[in-house]
C-alpha positions in Angstrom: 124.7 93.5 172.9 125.5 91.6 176.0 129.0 90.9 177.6 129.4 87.5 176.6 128.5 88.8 173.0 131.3 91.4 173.0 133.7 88.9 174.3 133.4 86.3 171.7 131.7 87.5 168.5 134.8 88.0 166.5 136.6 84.9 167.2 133.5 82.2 166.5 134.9 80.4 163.5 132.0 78.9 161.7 132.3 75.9 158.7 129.3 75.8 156.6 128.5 72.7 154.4 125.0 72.1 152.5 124.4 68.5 152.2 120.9 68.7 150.9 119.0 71.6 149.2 117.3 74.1 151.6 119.1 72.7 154.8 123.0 74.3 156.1 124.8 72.4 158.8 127.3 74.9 160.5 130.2 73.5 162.9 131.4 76.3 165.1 134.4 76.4 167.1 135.0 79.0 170.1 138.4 79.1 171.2 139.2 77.6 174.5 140.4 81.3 176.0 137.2 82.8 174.9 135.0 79.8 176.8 137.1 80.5 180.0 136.5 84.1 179.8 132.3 83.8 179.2 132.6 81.4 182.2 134.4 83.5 184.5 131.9 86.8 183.1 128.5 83.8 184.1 130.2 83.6 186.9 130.7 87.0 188.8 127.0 88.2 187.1 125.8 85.0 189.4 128.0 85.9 192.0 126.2 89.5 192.1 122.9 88.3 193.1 123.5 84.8 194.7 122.3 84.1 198.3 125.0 81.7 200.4 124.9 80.8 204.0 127.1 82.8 206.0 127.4 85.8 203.3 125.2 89.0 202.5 123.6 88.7 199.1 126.3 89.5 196.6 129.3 89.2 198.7 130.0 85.7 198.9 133.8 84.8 197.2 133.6 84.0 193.6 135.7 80.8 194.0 132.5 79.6 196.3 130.4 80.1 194.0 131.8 78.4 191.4 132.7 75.3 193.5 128.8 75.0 194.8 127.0 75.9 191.7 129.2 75.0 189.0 126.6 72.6 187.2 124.7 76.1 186.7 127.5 77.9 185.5 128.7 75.9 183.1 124.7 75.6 181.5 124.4 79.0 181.9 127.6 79.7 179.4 126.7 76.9 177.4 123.2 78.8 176.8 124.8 82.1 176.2 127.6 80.6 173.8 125.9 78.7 171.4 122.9 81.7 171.1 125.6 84.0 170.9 127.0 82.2 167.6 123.0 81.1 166.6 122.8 84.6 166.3 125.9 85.8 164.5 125.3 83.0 161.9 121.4 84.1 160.9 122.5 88.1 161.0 125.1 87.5 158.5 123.5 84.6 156.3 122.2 85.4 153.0 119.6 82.8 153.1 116.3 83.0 154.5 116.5 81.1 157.9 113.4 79.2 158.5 114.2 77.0 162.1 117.2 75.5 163.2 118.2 72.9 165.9 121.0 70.7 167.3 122.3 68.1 165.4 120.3 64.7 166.4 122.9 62.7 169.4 125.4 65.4 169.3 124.4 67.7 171.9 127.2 70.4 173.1 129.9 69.7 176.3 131.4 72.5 177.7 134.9 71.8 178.6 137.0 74.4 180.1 140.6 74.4 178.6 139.3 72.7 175.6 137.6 74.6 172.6 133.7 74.6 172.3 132.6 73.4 169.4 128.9 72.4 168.1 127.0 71.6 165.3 123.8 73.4 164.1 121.1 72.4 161.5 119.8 75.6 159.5 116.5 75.1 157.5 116.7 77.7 154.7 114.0 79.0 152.4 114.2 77.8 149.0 115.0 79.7 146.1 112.4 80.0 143.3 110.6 82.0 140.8 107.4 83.7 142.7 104.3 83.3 140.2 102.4 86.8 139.6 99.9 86.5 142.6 97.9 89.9 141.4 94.6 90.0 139.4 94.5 86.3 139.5 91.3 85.0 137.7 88.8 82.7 138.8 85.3 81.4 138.5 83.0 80.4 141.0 79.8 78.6 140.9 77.5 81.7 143.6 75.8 80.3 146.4 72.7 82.1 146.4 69.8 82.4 149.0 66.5 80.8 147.1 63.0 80.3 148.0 63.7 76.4 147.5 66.1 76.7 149.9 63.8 78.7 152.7 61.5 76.2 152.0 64.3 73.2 152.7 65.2 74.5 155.5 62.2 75.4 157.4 61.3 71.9 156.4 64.3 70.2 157.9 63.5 72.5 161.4 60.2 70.7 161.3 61.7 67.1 161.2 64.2 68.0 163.7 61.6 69.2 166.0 59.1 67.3 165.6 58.2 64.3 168.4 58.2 60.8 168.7 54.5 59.4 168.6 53.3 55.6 168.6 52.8 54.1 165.3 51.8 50.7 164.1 54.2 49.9 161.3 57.2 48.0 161.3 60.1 49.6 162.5 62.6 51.2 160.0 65.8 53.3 159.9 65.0 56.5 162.3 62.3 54.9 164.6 63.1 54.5 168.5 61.8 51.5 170.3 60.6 51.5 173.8 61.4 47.9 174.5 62.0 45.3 177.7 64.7 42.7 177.9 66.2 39.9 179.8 69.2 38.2 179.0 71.3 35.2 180.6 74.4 37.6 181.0 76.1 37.4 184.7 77.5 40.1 185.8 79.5 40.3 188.9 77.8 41.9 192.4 79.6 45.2 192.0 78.8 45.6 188.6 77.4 49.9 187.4 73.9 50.3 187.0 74.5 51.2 183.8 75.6 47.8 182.8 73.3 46.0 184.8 70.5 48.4 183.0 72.4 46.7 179.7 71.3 43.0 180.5 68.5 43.7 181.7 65.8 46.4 182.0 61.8 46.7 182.6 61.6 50.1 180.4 64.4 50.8 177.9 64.5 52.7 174.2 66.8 51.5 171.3 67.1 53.6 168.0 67.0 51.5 164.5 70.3 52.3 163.2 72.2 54.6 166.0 74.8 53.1 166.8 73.3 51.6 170.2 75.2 50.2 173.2 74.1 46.8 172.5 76.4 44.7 169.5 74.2 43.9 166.5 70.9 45.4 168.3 70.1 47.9 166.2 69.8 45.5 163.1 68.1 43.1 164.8 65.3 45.6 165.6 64.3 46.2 161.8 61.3 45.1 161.0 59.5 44.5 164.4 56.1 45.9 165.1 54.7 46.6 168.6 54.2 43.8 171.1 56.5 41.4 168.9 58.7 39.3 171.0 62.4 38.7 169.4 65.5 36.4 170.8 68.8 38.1 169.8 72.8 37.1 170.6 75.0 40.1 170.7 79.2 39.5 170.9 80.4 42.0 172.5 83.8 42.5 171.5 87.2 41.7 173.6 88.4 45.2 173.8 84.5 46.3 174.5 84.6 49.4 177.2 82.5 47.8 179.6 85.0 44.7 180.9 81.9 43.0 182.7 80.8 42.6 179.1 83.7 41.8 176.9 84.4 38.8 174.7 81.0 37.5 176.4 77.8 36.2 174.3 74.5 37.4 175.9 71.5 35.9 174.6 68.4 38.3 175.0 64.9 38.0 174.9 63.2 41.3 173.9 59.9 42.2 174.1 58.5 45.8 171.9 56.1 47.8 173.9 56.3 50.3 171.4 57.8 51.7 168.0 57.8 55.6 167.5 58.6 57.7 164.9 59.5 60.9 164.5 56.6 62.9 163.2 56.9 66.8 161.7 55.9 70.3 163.2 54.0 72.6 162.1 54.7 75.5 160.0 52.8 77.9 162.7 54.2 75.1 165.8 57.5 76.4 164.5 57.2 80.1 164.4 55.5 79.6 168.5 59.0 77.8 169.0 61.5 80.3 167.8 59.2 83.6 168.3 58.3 84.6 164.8 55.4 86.7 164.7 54.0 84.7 161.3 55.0 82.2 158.6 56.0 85.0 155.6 58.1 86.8 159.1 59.8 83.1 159.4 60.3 83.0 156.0 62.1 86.2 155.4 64.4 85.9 158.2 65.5 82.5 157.5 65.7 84.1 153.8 68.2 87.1 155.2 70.1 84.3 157.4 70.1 82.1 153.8 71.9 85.0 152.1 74.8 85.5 155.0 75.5 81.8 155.0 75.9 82.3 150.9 78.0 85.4 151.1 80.4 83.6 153.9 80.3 80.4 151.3 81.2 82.8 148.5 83.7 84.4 149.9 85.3 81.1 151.4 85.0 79.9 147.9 87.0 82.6 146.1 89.9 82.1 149.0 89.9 78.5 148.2 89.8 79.0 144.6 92.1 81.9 144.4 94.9 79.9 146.6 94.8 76.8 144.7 95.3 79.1 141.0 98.2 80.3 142.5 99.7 77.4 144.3 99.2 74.4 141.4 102.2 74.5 139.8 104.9 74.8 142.8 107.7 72.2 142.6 110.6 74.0 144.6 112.7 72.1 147.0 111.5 72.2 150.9 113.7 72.3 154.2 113.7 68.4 155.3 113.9 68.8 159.1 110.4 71.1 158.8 109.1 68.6 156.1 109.5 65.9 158.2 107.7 68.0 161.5 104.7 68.8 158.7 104.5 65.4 157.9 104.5 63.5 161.4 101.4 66.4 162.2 99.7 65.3 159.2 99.7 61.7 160.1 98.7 62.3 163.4 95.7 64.5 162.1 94.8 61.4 160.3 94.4 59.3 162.8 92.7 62.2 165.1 90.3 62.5 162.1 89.2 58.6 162.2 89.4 58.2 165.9 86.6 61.3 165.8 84.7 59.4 162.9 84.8 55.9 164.2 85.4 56.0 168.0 86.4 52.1 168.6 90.3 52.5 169.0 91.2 49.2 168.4 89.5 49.4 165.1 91.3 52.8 164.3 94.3 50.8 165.5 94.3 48.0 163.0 93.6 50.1 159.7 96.7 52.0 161.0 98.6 49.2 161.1 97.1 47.5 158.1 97.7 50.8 155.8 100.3 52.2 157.4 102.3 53.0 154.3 98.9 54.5 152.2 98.5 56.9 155.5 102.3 57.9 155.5 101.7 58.8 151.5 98.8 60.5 152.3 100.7 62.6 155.0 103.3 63.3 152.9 101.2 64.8 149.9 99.2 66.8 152.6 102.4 67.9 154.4 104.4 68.9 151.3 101.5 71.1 149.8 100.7 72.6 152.9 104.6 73.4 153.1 104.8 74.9 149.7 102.0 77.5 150.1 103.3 78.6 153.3 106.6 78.9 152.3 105.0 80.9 149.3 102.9 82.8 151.2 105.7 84.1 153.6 108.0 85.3 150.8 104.6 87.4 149.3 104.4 88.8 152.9 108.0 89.6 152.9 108.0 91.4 149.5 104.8 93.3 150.3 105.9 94.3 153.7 102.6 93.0 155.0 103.9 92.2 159.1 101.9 91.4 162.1 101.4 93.8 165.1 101.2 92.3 168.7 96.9 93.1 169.1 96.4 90.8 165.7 98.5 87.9 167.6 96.3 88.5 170.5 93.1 88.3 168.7 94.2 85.5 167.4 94.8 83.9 170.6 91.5 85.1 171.7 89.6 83.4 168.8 92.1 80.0 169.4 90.8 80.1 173.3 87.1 80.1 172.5 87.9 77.0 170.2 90.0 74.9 173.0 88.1 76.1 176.1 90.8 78.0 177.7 91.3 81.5 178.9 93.0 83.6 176.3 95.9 84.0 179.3 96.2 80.7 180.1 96.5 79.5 176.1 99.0 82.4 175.5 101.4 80.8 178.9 101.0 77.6 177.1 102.1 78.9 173.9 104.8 80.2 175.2 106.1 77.7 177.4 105.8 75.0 174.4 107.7 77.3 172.3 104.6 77.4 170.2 104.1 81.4 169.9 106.0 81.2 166.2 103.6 79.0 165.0 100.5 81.6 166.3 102.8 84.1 164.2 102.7 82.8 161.0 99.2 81.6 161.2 98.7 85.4 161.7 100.7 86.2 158.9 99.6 83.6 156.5 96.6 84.6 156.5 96.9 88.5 156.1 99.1 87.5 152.9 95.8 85.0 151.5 93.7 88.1 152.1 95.6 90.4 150.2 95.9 88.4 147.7 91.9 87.1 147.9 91.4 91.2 147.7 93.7 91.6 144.7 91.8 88.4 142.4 89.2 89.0 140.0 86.6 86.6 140.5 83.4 86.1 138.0 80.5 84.3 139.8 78.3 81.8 137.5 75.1 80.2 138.3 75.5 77.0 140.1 74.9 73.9 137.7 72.2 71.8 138.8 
């Protein structure tokens, strides 16, 4: 117990009120005595180590200090008071105290001779009736490793591997085209290569269907066959990457030297590729690699099954200031989501804007079900004692730096100074509590319908 704690612990008056369920606003009030007497005790501790010109470390005259670094001083006992009484409240509540912060606009003032007084919002736990999370039953259709499978997937190595050879039939969904263009497109002097090699190129491929650089080319290429000769506009659109090229219409004239496709391997080209010593050796090690992928899809299964038995029914009453966090993350993993899946911002953009309320929904369904198992989940962890040692956290950082391509070191300062390290904690906890309960399900596994 610090100084500042001794001085003013018994005289913080606090004033609870609940204006909503799960959420406590507390108004404290420290008298003005006690503020002068924390600010003279910030004082001398700074006085102790401070380094003034003209004075030994430590000796300069308190009434110095407080004249040249009284901004400090006062933010220093500000700090100290308020997590002084922050404290004091959560020891001696009754609730469960989830997170709290300062009242939006009404941030503290320290005024010496006055009283200190603040306001604090305290998200609580809600009360409810925990369902029986032991020996609960589910079924699950097995994943299982088959020969139809092996044969599936040696099948798709062979079309994945396989090369591109000439052939003379009109071009369809897959092919490449090696092609040559002109166009009547202008482009300034110091135009890229790259976009000069976009208007205009003596050796070039474009895939049927893939999304190529061009507007509208890949389209326009169905059906040709080699040697064909095509005209083709493309409007490349106003907020297009390249600026040489947006909002412009180029007019092309395209010439096919040749349209490949995408031929298979071998059975015996395959097992040259990746070292098997024969086909039935191929075979039974993509069989044993078959039968981990099941077990991990099994198990995932029963988690996911298991979690959604127990969760289905919750209707409690959740803290609104972490809601309303839960939900704004949602959103914004929404968007992240179709930015990844569609890449053209501007397009992402207007279905934002055009469905903005449908998203916000969505969020909010996604946010308040993810809120309810947690909250769930913690008070299981609570009852079962299951808590999290310090080398579990680290692992866990480990495995989050492999995913984010940082150092484990460098994530962990991150964490830390975003005030982020909580959040690593109850992932850590969250999910020995699902794992206990996972291990404590029965779960009967049934043949997967066809």
């Amino acid at each position: 117990m610090d100084i500042t704690e001794n001085l003013i612990l018994d005289f913080v008056r606090i004033e609870k009120k609940m204006p909503e369920p799960c959420l406590i606003q507390a108004n404290y009030t420290i008298p003005a005595d006690k503020v002068s007497q924390a600010y003279d005790r910030v004082t001398k501790e700074l006085a102790k180590h401070v380094k003034m010109a003209g004075f030994r470390p430590g000796k300069a005259p308190v009434s110095i200090v407080k004249t040249i670094h009284k901004k400090g001083i006062e933010e220093e006992t500000l700090k100290e008071l308020t997590s002084v009484s922050i404290r004091k409240f959560i020891k001696e509540a009754e609730e469960d105290v989830l997170v709290y912060s300062f009242v939006k606009d009404k941030s503290p003032e320290l005024k010496l001779g006055s009283d200190f007084t603040f306001e604090i919002r305290f998200n609580i736990a809600p009360e409810f009736e925990i369902p029986n999370y032991k020996g609960i039953f589910v079924q699950i259709e097995k994943n299982e490793a088959t020969d139809t499978k092996v044969e599936e997937r040696i099948k798709y190595s062979q079309e994945v591997y396989g090369k591109f050879e000439k052939v003379e039939d009109c071009a369809k969904e897959g092919d490449m085209l090696k092609v040559s263009y002109t166009s009547d497109a202008v482009l300034p002097e110091d135009a890229k290569e790259s976009v000069k090699r976009m208007v205009k190129s003596d050796m070039n491929y474009f895939w049927v269907n893939s999304n190529n650089m061009i507007p509208g080319i890949d389209k326009a290429i169905i059906g040709v066959k080699n040697n064909d000769e095509i005209k083709f506009k493309a409007e490349f659109p106003t907020n297009y990457d390249e600026t040489a090229l947006a909002g412009k219409t180029v007019n092309y004239d395209i010439k096919v030297v040749e349209v490949q496709r995408k031929g298979i391997i071998s059975s015996a080209e395959l097992c040259k590729r990746f070292g098997f010593e024969s086909v039935d050796d191929m075979k039974g090690k993509i069989k044993k690699q078959l039968e981990k992928e099941a077990e991990n899809t099994n198990k995932f299964a029963k988690r996911t099954k298991v979690i959604e038995a127990l969760t289905k029914d919750l209707t409690f009453p959740l803290p609104p200031d972490i809601l309303q966090g839960t939900i704004a993350n949602e959103f914004d993993s929404i968007i992240s989501t179709k930015m990844n899946q569609i890449k053209d911002q501007a397009l992402v953009k207007k279905e934002v804007e055009e469905n903005k309320e449908a998203l916000l929904n969505e969020a909010k369904e996604r946010a308040i079900k993810k809120l309810r198992n947690f909250i769930l989940l913690r008070k299981i962890g609570r009852i079962e004692k299951i808590d999290v040692a310090e080398h579990e956290v680290e692992k866990h950082i480990e495995s989050m730096s492999y995913y984010y391509g940082y150092k484990p070191n460098d994530l962990k300062k991150q964490l830390v100074s975003s005030g982020n390290m909580d959040r690593v904690f109850d992932d850590v906890l969250i999910n020995k509590v699902t794992d206990f309960i996972v291990e404590n399900a029965n779960a009967e596994y049934v043949t997967k319908s066809a």
